[in-house]
Phi, psi and omega in degrees: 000161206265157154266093212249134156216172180223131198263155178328172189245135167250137184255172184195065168282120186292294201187175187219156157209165177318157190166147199075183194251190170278331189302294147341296233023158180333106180235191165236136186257105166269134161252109324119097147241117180268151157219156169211190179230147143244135198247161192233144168028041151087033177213130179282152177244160172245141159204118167256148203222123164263130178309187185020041151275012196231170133205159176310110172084350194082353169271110170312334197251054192217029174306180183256172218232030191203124201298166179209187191268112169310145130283340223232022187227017154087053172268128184303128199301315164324323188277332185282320182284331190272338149293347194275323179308153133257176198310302180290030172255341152336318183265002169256127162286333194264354172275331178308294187330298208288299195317287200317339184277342170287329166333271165337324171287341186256324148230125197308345199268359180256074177273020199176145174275359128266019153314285176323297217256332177287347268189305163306303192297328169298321191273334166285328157295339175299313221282130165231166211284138193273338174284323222261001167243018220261144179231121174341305216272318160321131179254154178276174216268335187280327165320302216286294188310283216297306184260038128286314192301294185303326186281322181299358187266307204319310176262037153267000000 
């Protein structure tokens, strides 16, 4: 068995805007980066975690408004890869095969599927709540309304 732990979670809220439709309705969209390591046998993994890696419906101008495992925000590919399964992809052995030997190339010490499912499960265990950062300094969607409101008065 793998040795997994994981460090505290750290945050880095950028800004919140206006975001959705009449379909959707109106929210405030935080811009947001959590991040921690998770380390496996004493070696760190980065997995950073962001609003909008999601949407409502599949409509880009609908993100969701609840972190996910960045790809693109310097989450380690290993981790990204190993996130990227689902659950039933456990029962084909033979896409397991092929997976777990790439794996092994990027770190040699995940050698066995269950390693590889010890290893899922810490990252699905990982995923934290977006209320659990929540801040003063976040503006609410009625702020967001408001100095919209004020910058369209301004230019008339």
């Amino acid at each position: 068995m793998l040795k997994i732990e994981k460090t505290e979670f750290d945050s880095i809220y950028h800004n919140s805007k206006i975001a959705g439709n009449d379909f959707t309705g109106f929210y405030a969209l935080r811009n947001i980066d959590v991040f921690n390591d998770i380390m496996i046998n004493d070696t760190a993994f980065t997995a950073v975690y962001q609003t909008a890696e999601t949407f409502f419906n599949n409509d880009l101008d609908c993100p969701r408004d609840d972190l996910a495992l960045s790809k693109a925000g310097g989450t380690h590919k290993l981790l990204i890869k190993i996130n990227d399964l689902y659950e039933s992809d456990f029962e084909n052995v033979d896409y397991m095969t092929v997976f777990l030997a790439d794996i092994k190339e990027i770190y040699s010490e995940i050698d066995s599927l269950e390693k590889l499912r010890q290893v899922y499960d810490a990252i699905n265990d990982n995923l934290p709540l977006l209320s659990e950062f929540e801040d003063d300094a976040w503006e609410t969607l009625e702020q967001l309304q408001k100095k919209q409101s004020d910058e369209q008065e301004s230019c008339e």
